[in-house]
C-alpha positions as CSV (number, residue, x, y, z in Angstrom):
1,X,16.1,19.7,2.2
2,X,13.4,19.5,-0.4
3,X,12.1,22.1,-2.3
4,X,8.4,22.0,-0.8
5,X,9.9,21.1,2.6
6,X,11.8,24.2,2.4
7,X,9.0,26.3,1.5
8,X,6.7,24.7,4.2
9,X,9.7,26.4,7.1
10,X,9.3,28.9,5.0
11,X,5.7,29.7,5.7
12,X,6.5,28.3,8.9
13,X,8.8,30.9,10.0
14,X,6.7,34.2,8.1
15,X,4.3,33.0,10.3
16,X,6.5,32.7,13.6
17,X,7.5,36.5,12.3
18,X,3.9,37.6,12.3
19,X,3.3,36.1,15.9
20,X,6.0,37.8,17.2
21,X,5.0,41.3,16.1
22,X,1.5,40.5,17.3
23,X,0.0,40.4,14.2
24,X,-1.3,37.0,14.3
25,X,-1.9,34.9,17.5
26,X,0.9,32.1,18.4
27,X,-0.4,28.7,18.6
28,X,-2.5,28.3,16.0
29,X,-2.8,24.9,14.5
30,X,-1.1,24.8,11.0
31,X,-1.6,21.2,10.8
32,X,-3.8,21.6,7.7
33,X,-1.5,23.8,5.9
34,X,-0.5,22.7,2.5
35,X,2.3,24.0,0.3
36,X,2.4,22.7,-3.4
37,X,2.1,23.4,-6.6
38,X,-0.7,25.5,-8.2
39,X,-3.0,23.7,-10.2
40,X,-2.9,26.0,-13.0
41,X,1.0,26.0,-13.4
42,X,0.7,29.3,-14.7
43,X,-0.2,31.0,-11.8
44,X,3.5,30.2,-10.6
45,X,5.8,27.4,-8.5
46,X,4.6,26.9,-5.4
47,X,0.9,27.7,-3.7
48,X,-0.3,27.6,0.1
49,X,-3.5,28.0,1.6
50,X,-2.4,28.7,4.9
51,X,-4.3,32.2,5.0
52,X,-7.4,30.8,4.1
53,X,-7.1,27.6,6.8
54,X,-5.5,30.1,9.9
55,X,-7.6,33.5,8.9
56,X,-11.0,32.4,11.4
57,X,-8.8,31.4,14.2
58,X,-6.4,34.6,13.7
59,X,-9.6,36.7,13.9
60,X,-9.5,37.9,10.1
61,X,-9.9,37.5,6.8
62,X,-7.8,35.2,4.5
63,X,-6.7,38.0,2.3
64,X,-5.9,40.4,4.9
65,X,-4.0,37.5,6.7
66,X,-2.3,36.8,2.7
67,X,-1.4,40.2,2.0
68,X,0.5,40.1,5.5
69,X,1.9,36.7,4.3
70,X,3.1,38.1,1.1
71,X,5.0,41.0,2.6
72,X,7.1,38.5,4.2
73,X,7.2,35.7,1.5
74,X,7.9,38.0,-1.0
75,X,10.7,38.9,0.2
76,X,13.4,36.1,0.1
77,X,15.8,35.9,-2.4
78,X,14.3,32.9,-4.2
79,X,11.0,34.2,-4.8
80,X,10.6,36.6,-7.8
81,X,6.8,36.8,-7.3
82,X,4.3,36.5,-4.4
83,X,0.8,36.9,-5.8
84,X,-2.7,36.5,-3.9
85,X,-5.4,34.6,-5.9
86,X,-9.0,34.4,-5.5
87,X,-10.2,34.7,-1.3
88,X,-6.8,33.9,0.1
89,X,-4.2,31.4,-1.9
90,X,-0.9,32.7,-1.7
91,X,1.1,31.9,-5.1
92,X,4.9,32.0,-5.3
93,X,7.6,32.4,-8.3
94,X,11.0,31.1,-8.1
95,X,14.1,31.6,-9.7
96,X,15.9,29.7,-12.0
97,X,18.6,28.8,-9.8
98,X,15.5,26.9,-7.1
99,X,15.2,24.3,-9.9
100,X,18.5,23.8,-10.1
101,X,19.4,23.5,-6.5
102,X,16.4,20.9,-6.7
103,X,18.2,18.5,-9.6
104,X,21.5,19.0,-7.8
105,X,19.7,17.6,-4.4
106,X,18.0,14.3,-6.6
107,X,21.6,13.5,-7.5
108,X,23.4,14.2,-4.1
109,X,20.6,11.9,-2.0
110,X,20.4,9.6,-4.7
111,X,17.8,6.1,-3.3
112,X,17.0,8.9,-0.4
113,X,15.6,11.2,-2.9
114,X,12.3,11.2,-1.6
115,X,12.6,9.8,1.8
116,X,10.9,11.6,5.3
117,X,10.9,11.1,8.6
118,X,6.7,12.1,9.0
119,X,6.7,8.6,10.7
120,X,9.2,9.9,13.4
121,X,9.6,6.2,14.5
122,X,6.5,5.7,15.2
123,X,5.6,1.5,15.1
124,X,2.8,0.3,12.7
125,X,1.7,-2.6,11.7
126,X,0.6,-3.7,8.9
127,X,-1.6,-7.1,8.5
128,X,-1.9,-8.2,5.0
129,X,-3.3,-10.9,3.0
130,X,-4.1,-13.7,6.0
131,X,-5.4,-16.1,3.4
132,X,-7.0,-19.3,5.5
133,X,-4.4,-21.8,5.3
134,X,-5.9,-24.3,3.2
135,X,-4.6,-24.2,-0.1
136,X,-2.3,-22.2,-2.2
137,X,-2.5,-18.0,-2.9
138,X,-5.3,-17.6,-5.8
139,X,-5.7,-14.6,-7.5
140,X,-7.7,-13.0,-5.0
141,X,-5.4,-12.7,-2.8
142,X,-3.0,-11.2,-5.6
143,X,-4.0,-7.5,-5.1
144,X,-4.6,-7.2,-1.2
145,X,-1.2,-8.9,-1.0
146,X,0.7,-6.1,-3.6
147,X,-1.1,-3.2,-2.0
148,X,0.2,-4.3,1.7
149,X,3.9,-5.0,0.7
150,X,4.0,-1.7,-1.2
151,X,2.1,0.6,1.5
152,X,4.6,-1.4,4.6
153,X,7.8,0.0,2.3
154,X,6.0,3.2,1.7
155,X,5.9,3.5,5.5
156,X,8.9,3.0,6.0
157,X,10.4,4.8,3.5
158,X,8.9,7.7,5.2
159,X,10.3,7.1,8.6
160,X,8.0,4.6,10.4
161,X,9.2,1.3,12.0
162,X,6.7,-1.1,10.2
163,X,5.7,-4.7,11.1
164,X,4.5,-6.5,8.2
165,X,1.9,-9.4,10.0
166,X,0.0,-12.3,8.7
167,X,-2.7,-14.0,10.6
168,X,-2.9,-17.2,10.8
169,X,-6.8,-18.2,10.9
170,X,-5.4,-21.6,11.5
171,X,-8.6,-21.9,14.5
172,X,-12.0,-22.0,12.5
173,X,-14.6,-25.4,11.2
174,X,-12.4,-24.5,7.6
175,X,-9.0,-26.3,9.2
176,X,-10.9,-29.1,10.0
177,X,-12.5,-29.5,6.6
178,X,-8.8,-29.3,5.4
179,X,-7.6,-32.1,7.8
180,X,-10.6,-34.4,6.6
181,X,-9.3,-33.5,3.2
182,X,-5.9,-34.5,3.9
183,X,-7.1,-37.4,6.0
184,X,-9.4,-38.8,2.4
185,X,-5.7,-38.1,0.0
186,X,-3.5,-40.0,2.9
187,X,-6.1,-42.9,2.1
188,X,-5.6,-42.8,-1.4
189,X,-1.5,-42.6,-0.7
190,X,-1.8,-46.0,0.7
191,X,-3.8,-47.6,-2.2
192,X,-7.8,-46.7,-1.6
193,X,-9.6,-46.0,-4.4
194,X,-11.3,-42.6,-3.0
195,X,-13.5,-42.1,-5.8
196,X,-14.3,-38.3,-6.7
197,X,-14.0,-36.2,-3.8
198,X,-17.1,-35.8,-1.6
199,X,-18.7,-31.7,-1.4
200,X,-17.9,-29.8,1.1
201,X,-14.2,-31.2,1.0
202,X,-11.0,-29.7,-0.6
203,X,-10.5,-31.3,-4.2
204,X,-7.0,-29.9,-5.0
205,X,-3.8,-32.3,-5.7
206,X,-2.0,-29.5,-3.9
207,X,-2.9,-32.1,-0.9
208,X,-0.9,-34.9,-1.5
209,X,2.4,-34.1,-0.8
210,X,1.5,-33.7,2.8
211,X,-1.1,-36.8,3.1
212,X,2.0,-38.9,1.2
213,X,4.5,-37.6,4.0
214,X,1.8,-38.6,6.8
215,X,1.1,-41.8,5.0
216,X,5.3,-42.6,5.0
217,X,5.5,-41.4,8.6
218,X,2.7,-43.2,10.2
219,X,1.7,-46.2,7.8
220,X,-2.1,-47.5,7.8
221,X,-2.3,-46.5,11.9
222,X,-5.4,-44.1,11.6
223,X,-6.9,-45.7,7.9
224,X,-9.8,-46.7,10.4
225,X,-9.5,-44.9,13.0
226,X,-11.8,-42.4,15.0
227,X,-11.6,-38.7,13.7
228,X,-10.6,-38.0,17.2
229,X,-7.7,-39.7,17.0
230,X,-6.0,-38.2,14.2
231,X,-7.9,-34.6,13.3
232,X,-5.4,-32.7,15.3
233,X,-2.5,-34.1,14.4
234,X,-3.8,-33.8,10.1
235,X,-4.5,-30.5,11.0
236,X,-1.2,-29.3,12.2
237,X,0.6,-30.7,9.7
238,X,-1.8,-29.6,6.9
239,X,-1.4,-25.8,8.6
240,X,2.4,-26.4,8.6
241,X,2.7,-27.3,4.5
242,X,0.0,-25.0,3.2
243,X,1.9,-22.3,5.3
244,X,5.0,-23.3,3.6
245,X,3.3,-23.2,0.1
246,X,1.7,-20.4,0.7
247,X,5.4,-18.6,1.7
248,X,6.5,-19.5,-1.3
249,X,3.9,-18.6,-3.6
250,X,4.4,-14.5,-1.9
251,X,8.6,-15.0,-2.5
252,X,7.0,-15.2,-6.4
253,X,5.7,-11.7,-5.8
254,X,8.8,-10.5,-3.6
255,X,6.8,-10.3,-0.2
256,X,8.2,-11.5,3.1
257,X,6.2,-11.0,6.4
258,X,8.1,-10.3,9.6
259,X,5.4,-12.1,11.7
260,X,2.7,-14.6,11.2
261,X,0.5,-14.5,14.5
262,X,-1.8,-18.3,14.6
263,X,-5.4,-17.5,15.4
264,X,-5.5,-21.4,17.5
265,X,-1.8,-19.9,19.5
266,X,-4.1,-16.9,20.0
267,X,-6.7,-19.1,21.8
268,X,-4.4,-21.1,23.9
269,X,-2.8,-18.6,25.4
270,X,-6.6,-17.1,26.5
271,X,-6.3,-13.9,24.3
272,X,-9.8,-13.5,23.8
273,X,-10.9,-14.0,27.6
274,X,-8.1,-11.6,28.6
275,X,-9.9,-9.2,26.2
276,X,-13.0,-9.9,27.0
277,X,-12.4,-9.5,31.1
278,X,-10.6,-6.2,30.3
279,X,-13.6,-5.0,28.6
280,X,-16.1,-6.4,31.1
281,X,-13.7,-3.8,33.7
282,X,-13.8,-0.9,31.6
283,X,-18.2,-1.4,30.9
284,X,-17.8,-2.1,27.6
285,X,-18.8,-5.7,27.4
286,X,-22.5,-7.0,29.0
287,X,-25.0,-10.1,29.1
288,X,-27.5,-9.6,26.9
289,X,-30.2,-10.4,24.1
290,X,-30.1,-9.8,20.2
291,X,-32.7,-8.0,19.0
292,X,-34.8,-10.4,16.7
293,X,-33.8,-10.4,13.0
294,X,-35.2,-8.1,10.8
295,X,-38.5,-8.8,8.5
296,X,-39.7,-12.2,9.0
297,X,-39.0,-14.1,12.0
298,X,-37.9,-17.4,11.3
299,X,-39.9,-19.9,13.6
300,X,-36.6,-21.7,15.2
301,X,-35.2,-18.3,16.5
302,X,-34.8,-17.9,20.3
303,X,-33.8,-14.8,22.6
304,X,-30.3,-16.3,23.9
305,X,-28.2,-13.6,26.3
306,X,-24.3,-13.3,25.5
307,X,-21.5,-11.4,26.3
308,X,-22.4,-8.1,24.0
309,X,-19.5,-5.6,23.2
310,X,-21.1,-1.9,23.3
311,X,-20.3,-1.5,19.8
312,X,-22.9,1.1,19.3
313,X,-21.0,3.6,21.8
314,X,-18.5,3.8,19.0
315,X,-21.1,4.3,16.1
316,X,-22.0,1.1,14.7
317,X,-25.6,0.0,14.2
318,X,-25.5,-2.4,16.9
319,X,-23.7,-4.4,20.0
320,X,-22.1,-7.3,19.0
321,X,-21.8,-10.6,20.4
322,X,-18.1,-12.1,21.1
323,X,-19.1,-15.8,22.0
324,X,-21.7,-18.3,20.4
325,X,-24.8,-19.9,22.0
326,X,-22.1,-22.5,22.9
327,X,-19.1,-20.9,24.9
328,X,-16.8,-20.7,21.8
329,X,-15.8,-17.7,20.3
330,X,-17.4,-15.5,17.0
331,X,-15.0,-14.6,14.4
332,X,-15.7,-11.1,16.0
333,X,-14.5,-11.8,19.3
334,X,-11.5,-13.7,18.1
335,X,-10.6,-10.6,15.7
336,X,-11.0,-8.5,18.5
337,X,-8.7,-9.9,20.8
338,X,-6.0,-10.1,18.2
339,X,-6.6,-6.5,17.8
340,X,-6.1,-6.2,21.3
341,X,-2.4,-7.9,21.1
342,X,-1.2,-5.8,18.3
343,X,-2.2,-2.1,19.6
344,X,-0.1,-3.0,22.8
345,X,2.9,-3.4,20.5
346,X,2.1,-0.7,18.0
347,X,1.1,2.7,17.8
348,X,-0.6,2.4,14.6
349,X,-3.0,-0.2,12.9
350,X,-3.7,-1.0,9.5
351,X,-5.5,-4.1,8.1
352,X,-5.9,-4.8,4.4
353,X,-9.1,-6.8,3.4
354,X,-10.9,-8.2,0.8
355,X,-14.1,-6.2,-0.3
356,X,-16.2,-8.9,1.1
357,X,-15.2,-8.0,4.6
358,X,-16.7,-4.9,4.5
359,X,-19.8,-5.6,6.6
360,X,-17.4,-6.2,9.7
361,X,-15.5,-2.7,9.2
362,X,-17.6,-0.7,11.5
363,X,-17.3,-3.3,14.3
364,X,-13.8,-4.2,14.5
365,X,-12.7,-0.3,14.1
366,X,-15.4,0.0,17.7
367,X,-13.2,-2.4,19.1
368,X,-10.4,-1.0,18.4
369,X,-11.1,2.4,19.6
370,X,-12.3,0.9,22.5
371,X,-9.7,-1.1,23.6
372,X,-7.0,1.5,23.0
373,X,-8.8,4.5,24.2
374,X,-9.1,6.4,20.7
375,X,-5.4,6.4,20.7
376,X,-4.5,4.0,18.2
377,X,-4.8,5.2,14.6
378,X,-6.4,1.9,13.1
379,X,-7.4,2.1,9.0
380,X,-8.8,-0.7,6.7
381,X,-7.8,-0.8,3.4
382,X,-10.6,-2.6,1.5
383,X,-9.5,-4.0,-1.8
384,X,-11.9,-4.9,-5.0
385,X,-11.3,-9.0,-6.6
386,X,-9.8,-8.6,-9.5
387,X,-11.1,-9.8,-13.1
388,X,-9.0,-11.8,-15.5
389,X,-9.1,-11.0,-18.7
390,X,-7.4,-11.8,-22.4
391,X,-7.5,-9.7,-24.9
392,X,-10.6,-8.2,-23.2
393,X,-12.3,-11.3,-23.0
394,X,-12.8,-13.4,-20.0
395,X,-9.7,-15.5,-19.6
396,X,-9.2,-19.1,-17.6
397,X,-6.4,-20.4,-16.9
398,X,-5.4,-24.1,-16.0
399,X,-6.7,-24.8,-12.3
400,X,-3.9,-26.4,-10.9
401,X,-5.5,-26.3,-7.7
402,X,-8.9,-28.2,-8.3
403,X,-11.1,-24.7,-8.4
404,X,-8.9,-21.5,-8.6
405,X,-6.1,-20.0,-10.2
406,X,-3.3,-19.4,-8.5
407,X,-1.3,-16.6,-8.1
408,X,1.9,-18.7,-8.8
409,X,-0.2,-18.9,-12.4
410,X,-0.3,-15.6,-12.7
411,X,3.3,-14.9,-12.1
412,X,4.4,-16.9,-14.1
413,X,2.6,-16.1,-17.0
414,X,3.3,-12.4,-17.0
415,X,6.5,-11.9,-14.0
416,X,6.6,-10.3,-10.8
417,X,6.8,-6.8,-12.2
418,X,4.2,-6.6,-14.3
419,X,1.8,-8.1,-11.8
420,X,2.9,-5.4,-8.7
421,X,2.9,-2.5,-11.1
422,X,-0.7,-3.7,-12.7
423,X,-2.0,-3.9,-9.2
424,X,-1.2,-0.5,-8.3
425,X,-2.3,1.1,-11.4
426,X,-5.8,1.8,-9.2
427,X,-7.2,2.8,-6.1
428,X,-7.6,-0.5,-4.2
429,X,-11.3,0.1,-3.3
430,X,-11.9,0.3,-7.6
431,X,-12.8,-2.4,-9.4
432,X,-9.9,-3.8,-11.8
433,X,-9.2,-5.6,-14.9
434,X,-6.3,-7.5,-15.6
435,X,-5.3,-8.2,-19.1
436,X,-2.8,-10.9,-19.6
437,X,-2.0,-9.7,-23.0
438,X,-2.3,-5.8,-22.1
439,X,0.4,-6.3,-19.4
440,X,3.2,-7.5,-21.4
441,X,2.2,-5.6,-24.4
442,X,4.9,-3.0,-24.8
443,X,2.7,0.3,-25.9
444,X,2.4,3.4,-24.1
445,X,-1.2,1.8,-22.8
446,X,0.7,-0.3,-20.8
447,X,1.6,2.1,-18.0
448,X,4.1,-1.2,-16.7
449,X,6.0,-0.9,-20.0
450,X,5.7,3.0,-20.1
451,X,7.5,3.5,-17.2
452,X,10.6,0.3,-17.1
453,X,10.6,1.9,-21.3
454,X,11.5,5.6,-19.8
455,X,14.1,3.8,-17.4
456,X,16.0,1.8,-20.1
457,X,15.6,4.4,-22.3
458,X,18.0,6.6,-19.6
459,X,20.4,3.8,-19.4
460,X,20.6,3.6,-23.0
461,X,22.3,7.2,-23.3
462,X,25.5,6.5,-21.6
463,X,26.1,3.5,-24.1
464,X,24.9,6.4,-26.7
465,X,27.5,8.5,-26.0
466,X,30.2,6.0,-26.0
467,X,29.5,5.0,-29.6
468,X,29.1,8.6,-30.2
469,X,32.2,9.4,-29.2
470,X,31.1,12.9,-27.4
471,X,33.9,14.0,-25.6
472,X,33.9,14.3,-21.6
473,X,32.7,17.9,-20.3
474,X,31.2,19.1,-16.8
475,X,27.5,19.8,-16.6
476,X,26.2,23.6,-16.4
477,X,22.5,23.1,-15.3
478,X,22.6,27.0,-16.3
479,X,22.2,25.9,-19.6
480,X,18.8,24.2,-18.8
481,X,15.8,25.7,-20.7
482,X,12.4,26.6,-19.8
483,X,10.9,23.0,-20.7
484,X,13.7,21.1,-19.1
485,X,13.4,23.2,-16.0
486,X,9.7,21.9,-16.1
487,X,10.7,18.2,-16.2
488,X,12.8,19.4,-12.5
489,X,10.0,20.8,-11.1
490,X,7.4,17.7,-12.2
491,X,10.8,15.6,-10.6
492,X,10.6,18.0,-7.2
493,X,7.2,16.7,-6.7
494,X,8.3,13.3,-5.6
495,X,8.8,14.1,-1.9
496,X,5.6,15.2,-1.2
497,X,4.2,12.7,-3.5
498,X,6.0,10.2,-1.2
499,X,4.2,11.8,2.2
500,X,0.6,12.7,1.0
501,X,0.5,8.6,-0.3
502,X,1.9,7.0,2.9
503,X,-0.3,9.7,4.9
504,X,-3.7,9.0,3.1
505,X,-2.1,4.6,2.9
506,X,-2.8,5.1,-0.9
507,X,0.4,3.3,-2.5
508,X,-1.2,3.4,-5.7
509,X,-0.5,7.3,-5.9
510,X,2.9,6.3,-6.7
511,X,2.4,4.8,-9.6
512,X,0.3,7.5,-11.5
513,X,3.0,9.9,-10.5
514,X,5.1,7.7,-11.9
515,X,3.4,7.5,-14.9
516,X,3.3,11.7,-15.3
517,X,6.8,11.2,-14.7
518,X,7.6,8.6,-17.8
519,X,5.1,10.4,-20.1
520,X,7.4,14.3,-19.6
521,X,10.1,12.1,-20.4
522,X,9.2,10.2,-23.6
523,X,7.6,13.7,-24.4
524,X,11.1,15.1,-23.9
525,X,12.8,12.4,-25.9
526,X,10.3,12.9,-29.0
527,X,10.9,16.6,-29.2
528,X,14.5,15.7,-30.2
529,X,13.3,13.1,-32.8
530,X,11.8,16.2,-34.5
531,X,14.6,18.9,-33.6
532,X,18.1,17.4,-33.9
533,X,19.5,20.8,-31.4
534,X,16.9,19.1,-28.8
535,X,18.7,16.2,-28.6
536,X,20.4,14.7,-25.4
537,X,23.3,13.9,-27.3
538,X,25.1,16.2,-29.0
539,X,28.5,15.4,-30.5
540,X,29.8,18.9,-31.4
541,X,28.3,20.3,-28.1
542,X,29.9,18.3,-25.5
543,X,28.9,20.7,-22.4
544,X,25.4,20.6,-22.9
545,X,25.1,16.5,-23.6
546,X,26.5,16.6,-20.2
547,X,23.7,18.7,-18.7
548,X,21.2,17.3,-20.8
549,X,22.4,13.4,-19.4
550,X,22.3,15.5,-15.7
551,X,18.9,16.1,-16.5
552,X,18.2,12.2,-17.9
553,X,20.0,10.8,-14.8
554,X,18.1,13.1,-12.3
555,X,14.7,11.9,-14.4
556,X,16.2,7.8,-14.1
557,X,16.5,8.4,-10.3
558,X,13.3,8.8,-9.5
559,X,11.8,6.5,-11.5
560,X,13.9,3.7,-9.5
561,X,13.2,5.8,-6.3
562,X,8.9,5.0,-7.0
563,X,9.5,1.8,-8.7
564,X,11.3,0.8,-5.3
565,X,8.6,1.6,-3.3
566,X,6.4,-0.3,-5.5
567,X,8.1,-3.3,-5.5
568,X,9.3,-3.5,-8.9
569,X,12.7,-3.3,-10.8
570,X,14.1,-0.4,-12.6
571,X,15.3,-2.2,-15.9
572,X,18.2,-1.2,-17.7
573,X,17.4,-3.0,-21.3
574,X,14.2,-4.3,-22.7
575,X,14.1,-6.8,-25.4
């Protein structure tokens, strides 16, 4: 068990202790309890604020409700001090030996360092990218994409059973524009001079292999025929290829979705009047008028009733309509009855959007809480675009793709690595900066380099020692001193690290832990640039190499632990 796990059944059972003498009423909710360490690291290990959160429920005052805390706190065998600061916040001092316990732990549970059942099984899925399948990724779908894989093996790295989903909008006027696309190259594949590609269609090449394989298949048969004819079977077929393209341009980035749900499937099968009838039963959907647009009322506009969703009963600013003037659906009622289909699989939602989608946050998270009752935790994730840059300049790439760069561009111009790291190096709802030459440049401003630098740098010991010659000899983490004991308790941090980012869906806390983590250790590797004795290794003391490589090792681990979770490989070398 963890250090800060530990001390959290610690707290847990002084306060069982105090219940049971009737000094404190049992059942209290302790769910906002927290147990870390202080933010002034002089003030000791390990701080809780669980008199100050339980003291108005338990009829007190926080620092009556400490001091009784304290008593029993104080006294188990790994706590040298228990100290109340300010109103209520109960500080603790460990021993030596608590540290070292901890290191011994990171090496015994190894790639488990870190892991937690908080998810307790629990099943939840998470949607991510959904690109409209009409062309290649671009590099606005680069960061929603990186921020969905990493939170999904975040998730599950802390004990939830998590469904990584893509949907399909394969249903909307855009597939069509993609199949008349298609339809204009398969012309050109068998000899017409097409000219420059009208507006409003898709210029990219990225369209020909598809219109050559329909104009092999199926000859000159629908050159002049009616759009009826051949629009649905172009627009399968488009769906199918830009689907495949679009798999392979996430294998560049290491993601791999378990599901891909199609939007047109969705309508088929009568998913949105399913949802729609199940909300008409439950008085949550009525027949009704739009208010009139706000400020000046354009001439054409008409009061039309449609099917309403009682949005407002779940605090947006209005009801919102699920079908057009003309029977079909809005993107709103579509969304909502794919909502629908994955709460009755799951137990918990989370979408990932662009920032562009934020107008429709309110709405879909009414439906939500509608159709599930309130039970269904459901969060968005709204992630900034992302600005290309080159040396701090603007930067454009060639557009393969007739109008965009593509994220297959970007990966491989810089590698997989450095794009997931770079895109996790801020909170997702920040705007970002990407600097080509900043990513690969290997400096300690490069927080990509920074960290892989601290991992190979820990490899590189072991092939130290070798050429040094330092005999064998058994580590004694006794011989750890006060700064290296601090490296183990920035190390111990990890777990809870782990659960406070999956909890608040905030991958991107990884990565600056990460980044405390690489910049103790190069601080630790300098200090013995300027004091030979502080060295790792030391040839005529072959006991305390040992530890020190303990330490190293312990340090290595948990870099690969985060840079798992990230996505991104631990390296052993770097040229």
């Amino acid at each position: 068990m963890t250090l800060f796990r530990r001390f959290s059944d610690h707290i847990d059972a002084a306060l069982d202790a105090l219940a049971s003498r009737g000094a404190l009423p049992s059942g209290l909710d302790r769910s906002a309890i927290s147990v870390e360490p202080p933010r002034d690291p002089s003030h000791g290990d390990v701080a809780t604020n669980a008199a100050m959160v339980l003291a108005k429920a338990a009829g007190t005052n926080p620092r009556a409700l400490a001091e009784l805390l304290v008593t029993e706190l104080g006294a188990l065998d790994e706590v040298t001090e228990a100290s109340i600061a300010g109103p209520g916040f109960i500080n603790l001092r460990l021993v030596d030996g608590s540290w070292r316990d901890e290191l011994a732990l990171i090496h015994a549970e190894t790639g488990d360092y870190g892991r937690s059942n908080m998810g307790e099984g629990r099943c939840v899925n998470v949607e991510y990218v959904s690109a409209n399948p009409t062309g290649p990724m671009h590099v606005g779908h680069c960061r929603g994409a990186v921020v969905g894989d990493a939170l999904a093996t975040l998730l599950e790295y802390t004990g939830y059973k998590v469904v990584r989903e893509y949907y399909v909008n394969d249903a909307g006027a855009q597939v069509d524009v993609l199949s008349r696309s298609v339809h204009l190259r398969y012309r050109e594949a068998l000899g017409e001079d097409i000219g420059s590609i009208p507006e409003g269609l898709y210029p990219g090449d990225y369209l020909m292999p598809v219109a050559g394989k329909l104009a092999a298949e199926y000859g000159d048969r629908f050159v002049g025929a009616p759009e009826s004819a051949w629009l649905g079977l172009f627009r399968a077929e488009a769906v199918s290829a830009m689907m495949d393209m679009i798999r392979a341009d996430l294998a560049k980035l290491g993601i791999h979705h378990d599901l891909f749900s199609s939007e047109a499937e969705l309508q088929a099968e009568g998913k949105p009047a399913d949802a729609e009838k199940w909300l008409r039963d439950h008085d949550l959907v009525y027949d009704g008028q739009l208010e009139a647009p706000k400020g000046e009322t354009h001439e054409d506009w008409e009061p039309v009733e449609l099917p309403l969703f009682r949005s407002t009963r779940f605090g947006d600013d209005q009801d919102r309509p699920i079908k057009k003037s003309d029977g079909s659906w809005t993107y709103f009622g579509a969304d909502l009855a794919y909502h629908f289909q994955k709460a009755q699989t799951s137990d918990e939602l989370i979408d990932i959007w662009g920032a562009d989608h934020a107008g429709t946050v309110k709405r879909i998270k009414a439906a939500v809480a509608a159709l599930t009752g309130g039970k269904t935790r459901f969060d968005i994730k709204l992630v900034q675009m992302v600005r290309l840059l080159k040396n701090g300049e603007p930067f454009k790439m060639s557009k393969r793709a007739g109008n965009f760069i593509t994220l297959a561009d970007i990966v491989d111009e810089v590698g997989k690595d450095a794009v997931r790291f770079t895109m996790l190096t801020r909170k997702a709802d920040a705007q970002m900066d990407f600097d080509f030459a900043k990513v690969i440049e290997a400096s300690r401003d490069n927080p990509v380099f920074y960290v892989q630098y601290a991992h190979a740098r820990i490899a590189s010991l072991k092939r130290k020692l070798a050429e040094a010659g330092v005999a064998s000899a058994t580590p004694d983490p006794a011989r750890l001193d006060d700064y290296e004991l601090g490296l183990v308790k920035l190390l111990a941090q990890f777990p809870r690290i782990v659960e406070s980012s999956a909890s608040a869906r905030e991958p991107h806390r990884i990565a600056f832990f990460l980044g405390d983590v690489a910049a103790a250790f190069h601080a630790w590797w300098n200090v013995g640039n300027d004091r030979p004795d502080a060295r790792v290794i030391l040839p005529n003391d072959p006991e305390l190499t040992a530890t020190r490589l303990y330490l190293a090792d312990g340090i290595g681990q948990v870099i690969r632990n985060g840079l798992h979770l990230m996505g991104v490989e631990a390296l052993e070398e770097m040229n």
